[in-house]
N, C-alpha and C positions, 0 to 999 in steps of 0.2 A: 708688605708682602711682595716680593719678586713675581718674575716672571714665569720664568721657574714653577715656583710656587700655585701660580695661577694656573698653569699650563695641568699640573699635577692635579689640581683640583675637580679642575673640568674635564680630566680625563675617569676619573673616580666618579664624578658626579655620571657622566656618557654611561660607566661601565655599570655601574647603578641602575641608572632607564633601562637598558638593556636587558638586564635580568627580568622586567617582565615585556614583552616587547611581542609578541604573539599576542595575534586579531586572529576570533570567528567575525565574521560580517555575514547575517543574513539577513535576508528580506522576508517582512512582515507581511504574510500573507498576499505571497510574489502575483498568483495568478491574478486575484481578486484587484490588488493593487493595481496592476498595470491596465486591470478593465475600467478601474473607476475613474483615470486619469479622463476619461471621455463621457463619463456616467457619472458628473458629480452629484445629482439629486439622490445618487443612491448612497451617498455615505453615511456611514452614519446609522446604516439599517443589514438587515442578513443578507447576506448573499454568499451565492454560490457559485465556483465555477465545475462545470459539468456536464454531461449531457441530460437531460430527462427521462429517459428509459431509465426504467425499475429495474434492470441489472446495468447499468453504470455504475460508476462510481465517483466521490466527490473527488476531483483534483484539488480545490482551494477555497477555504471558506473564510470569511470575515471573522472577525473577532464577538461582531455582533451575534453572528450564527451559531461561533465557539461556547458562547455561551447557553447556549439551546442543548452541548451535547454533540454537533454536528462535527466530525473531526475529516481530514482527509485518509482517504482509503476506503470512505465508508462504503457500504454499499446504497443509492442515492433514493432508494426508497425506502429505507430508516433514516438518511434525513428528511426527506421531506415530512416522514412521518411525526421527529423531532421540531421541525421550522415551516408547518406550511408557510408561513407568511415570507418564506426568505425568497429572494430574486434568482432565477437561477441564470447564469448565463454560459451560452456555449462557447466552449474552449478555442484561443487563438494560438495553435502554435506556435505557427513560424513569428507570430508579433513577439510571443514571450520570448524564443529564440535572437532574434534582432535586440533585446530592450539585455536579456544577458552579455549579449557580446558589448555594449555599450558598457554597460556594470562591469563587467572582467576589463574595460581598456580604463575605466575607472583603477581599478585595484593595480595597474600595472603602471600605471602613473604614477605610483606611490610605491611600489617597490617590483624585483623584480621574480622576489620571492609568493606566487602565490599560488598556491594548488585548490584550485576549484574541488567541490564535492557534490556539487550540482549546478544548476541552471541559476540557482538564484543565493547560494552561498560559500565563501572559502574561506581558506586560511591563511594568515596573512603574516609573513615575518619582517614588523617595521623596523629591525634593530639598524639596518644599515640606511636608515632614512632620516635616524633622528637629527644627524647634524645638518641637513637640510630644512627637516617639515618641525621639527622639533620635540617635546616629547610622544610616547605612545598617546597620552591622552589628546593629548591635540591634534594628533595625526587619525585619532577616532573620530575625532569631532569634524575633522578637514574633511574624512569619507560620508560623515554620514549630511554637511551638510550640500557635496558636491553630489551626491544620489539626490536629493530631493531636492535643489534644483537646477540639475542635469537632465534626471529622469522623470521624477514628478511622482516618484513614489519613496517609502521609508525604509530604513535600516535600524538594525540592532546590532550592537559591537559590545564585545568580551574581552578583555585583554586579560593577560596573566603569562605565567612564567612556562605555560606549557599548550599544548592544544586540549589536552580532554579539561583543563580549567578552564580557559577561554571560552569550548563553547557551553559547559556546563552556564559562563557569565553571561554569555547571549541568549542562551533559554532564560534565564531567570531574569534580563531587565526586558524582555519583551511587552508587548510592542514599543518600537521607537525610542528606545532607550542606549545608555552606554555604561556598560561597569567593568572596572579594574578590580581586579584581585591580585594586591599587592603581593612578593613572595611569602612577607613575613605574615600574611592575611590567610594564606593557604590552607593550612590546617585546620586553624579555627573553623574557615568561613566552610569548609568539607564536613567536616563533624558535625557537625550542622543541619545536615541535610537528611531526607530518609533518601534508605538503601535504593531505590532504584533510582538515584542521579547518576550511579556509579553506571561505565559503559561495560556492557555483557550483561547488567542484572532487569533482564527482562521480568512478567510477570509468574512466569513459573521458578526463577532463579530465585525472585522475592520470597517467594509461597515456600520454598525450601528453607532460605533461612529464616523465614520467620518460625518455622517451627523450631529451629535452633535457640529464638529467640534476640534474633539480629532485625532490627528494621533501621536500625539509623545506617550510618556513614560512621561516626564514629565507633558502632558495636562491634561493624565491620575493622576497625580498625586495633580493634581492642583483641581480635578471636586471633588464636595461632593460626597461623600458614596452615599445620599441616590439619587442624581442625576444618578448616575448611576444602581443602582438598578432599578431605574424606569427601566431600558432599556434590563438591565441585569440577572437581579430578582437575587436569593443570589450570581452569581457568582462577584457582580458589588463590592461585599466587598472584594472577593479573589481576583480580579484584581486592586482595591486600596490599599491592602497591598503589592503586588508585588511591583507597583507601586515604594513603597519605600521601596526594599528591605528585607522586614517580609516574611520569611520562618522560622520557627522553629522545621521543621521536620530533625528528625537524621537520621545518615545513617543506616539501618538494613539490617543485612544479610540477603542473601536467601540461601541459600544451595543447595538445590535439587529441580531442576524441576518440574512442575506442571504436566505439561503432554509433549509429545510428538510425530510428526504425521508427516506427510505428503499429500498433496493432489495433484491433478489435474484437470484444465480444459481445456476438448478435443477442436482439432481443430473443429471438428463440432459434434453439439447435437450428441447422439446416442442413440438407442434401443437394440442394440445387446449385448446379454448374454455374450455371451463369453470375447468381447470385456473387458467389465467390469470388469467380472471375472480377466482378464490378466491385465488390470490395477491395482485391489487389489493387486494381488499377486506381482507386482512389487513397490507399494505403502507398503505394509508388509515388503518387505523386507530392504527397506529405513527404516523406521519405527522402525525395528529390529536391522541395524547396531547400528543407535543410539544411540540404549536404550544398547546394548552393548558397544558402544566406551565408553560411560558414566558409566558404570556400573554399571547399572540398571534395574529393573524387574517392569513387571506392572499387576497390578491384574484387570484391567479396558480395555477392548476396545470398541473403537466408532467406527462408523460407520455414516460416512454423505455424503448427496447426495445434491446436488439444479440441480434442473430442469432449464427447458429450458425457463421458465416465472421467472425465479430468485426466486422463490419458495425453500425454503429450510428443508430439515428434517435427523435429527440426531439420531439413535438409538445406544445403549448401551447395555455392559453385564458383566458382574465379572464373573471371573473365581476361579476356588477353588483355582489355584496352579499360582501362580504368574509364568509370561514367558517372553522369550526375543528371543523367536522361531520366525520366518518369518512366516514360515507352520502352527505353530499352531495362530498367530494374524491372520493369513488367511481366516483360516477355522472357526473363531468366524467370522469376517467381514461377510462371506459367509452366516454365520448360520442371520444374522441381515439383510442382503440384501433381502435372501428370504423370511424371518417376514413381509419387507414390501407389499409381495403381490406383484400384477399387478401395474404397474408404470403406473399414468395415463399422464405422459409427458415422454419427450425425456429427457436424461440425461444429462445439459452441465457440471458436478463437478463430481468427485467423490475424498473421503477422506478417511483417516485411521487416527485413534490416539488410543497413548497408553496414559493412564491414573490412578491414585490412583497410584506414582511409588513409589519403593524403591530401599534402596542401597541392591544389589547381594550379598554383602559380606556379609549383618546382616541379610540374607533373608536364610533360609533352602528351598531348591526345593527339593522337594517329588519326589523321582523316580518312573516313572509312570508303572502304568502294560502294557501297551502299549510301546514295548521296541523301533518304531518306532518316537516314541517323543520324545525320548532322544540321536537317529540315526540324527533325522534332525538337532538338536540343533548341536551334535557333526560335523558334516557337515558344516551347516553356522559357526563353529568358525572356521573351518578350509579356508571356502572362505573368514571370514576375515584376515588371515595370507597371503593369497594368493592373496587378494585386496592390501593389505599393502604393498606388496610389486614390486607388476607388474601391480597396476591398478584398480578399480572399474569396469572395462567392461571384465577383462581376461577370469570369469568364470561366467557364467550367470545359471540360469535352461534354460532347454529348452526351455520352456511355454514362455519364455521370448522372444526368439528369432522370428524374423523377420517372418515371415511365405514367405517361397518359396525363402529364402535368405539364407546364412550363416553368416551374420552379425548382431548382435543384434540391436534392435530398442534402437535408445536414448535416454537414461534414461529422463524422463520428466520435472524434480526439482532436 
């Protein structure tokens, strides 16, 4: 055999890999995991991450918990109602935020195609890496044995010839697992499935075709287009292409966040100013680590409320000088709060976001004639050196603190 020959081969053989070459990469119970990395006597056992007020809700729970029933979204006193015995522990943002941007410089090392879908999973097109890192599968194994240990927690990888297979792959070898669904694997391994693997076929999508008489993937696959439509209206043609595997959307990067926030919903409605007030100010300053660990500035803050009738309203405002102040996303929130006038309900939410962001570095911040603006900034980069290193809770503002205590109130999210 020539050279030629050879050359021809391995190009056939490249152009082969390639046809399934799309990664989901997500992380196995992201909050919980990166708590345990410090807490190993609790592995192994339920836990939760959350606050413990009876109207929280669960953000991340163990697999041990999953089993109890406990899922994320819950509301956190039907888990615990589900798991008294589980650990609950309170939520660390900016830590989860810092342990992502590691994970994203992960995936970007390996290609430079990746489009994040959260904090703790994306999507990944390794086709232009394999003459490097070498097949998708080994380029699965490379990610997931460079997360664990890099980061000190695990991964789940999907590969296959599209994204809604991939991550369909990554839900199904969960936890810590890795599966390829080859092309010729597709069909088969879809038919396979019941109907709501398919993306769109939520629970009441289910409840409709079941009475059609459709619970699998493959029924779905079997019923005309326009049978479904009747029932569906346009999405009966997007759930017949899944059906057999038709996704031909690519992977596209995102880069830089859209916006960034923070919110809360108090244990009970409230009317009190103050109260509020001390809630922004503690919501601002989440808000502001952020856009700092990220390193980023925002020329946008919102400002959202919902009432106590689930009634919701949102105001906004641009600022001249893009910021990543606490004190100054503050005192906009403030300036938006009081626009609204007289609140004709109690308060159950209130929120902060930064919005319109950009990168710090390609941004000039204007030194303001107020040399107080530039005092506070200076300050919080200094509570972040001092978070960094001994905690989120060491240095608080006053405002923050407990009233009639010396321990600060627990941060909320």
């Amino acid at each position: 055999m020539g050279p030629d020959e050879d050359k021809e081969q391995a190009e056939a053989r490249l152009r082969e890999l390639r046809r399934a070459s799309i990664m989901h990469v997500d992380m196995d119970a992201f909050f919980v995991s990166v708590e345990l990395r410090g807490r190993p006597d609790l592995r192994g056992r339920p836990v939760i991450v959350g606050f413990p007020a009876e109207r929280s809700v669960v953000l991340s729970a163990s697999y041990e918990a999953r089993k109890f029933g406990v899922k994320s979204a819950m509301p956190m006193a039907v888990a615990r109602r589900l798991c008294p015995q589980a650990t609950i522990i309170e939520p660390r943002h900016k830590l989860y935020y810092e342990v992502s941007g590691q994970l994203m410089a992960i995936f970007g090392s390996i290609t430079e195609l990746v489009e994040p879908l959260s904090v703790d999973e994306a999507f990944l097109d390794v086709g232009g890496a394999i003459r490097r890192l070498g097949p998708p599968l080994e380029i699965g194994q490379l990610i997931r044995r460079r997360v664990a240990s890099e980061l000190g927690i695990t991964a789940s990888v999907g590969i296959a010839a599209s994204k809604f297979v991939a991550k369909i792959a990554s839900t199904r070898c969960k936890p810590d697992g890795l599966l390829l669904i080859r092309p010729e694997q597709t069909v088969p391994y879809l038919h396979s499935l019941p109907v709501n693997a398919l993306w769109g076929v939520g629970g009441k999508t289910a409840e409709v075709l079941a009475r059609m008489g459709i619970r699998t993937v493959a029924d779905v696959a079997a019923t005309p287009v326009s049978s479904l439509k009747k029932v569906l209206g346009a999405t009966g043609e997007h759930v017949h292409r899944l059906s057999w595997g038709i996704d031909g959307r690519a992977v596209t990067p995102v880069r830089v966040e859209k916006s960034i926030g923070a919110e809360e919903t108090f244990a009970a409605d409230t009317a009190d100013d103050a109260l509020l007030h001390r809630e922004l100010l503690r919501l601002s300053h989440r808000t502001a680590e952020r856009l700092r660990a990220s390193g980023l500035v925002a020329r946008t803050v919102a400002l959202k409320l919902r009432y106590a009738d689930f009634s919701t309203v949102t105001r906004s405002r641009t600022v001249h000088t893009p910021l990543d102040s606490a004190q100054l996303i503050y005192a906009v929130a403030i300036q938006l709060l009081e626009s609204l006038g007289s609140r004709p309900l109690t308060v159950r939410l209130v929120g902060v976001r930064a919005e319109q962001l950009e990168a710090a570095a390609q941004t000039s911040l204007q030194l303001s004639l107020d040399r107080r603006d530039d005092n506070w900034r200076a300050a919080e980069q200094a509570l972040d050196k001092v978070a960094e290193k001994f905690g989120s809770k060491s240095v608080l503002p006053a405002r923050l603190l407990e009233p009639g205590s010396g321990n600060s109130r627990r941060d909320p999210a």
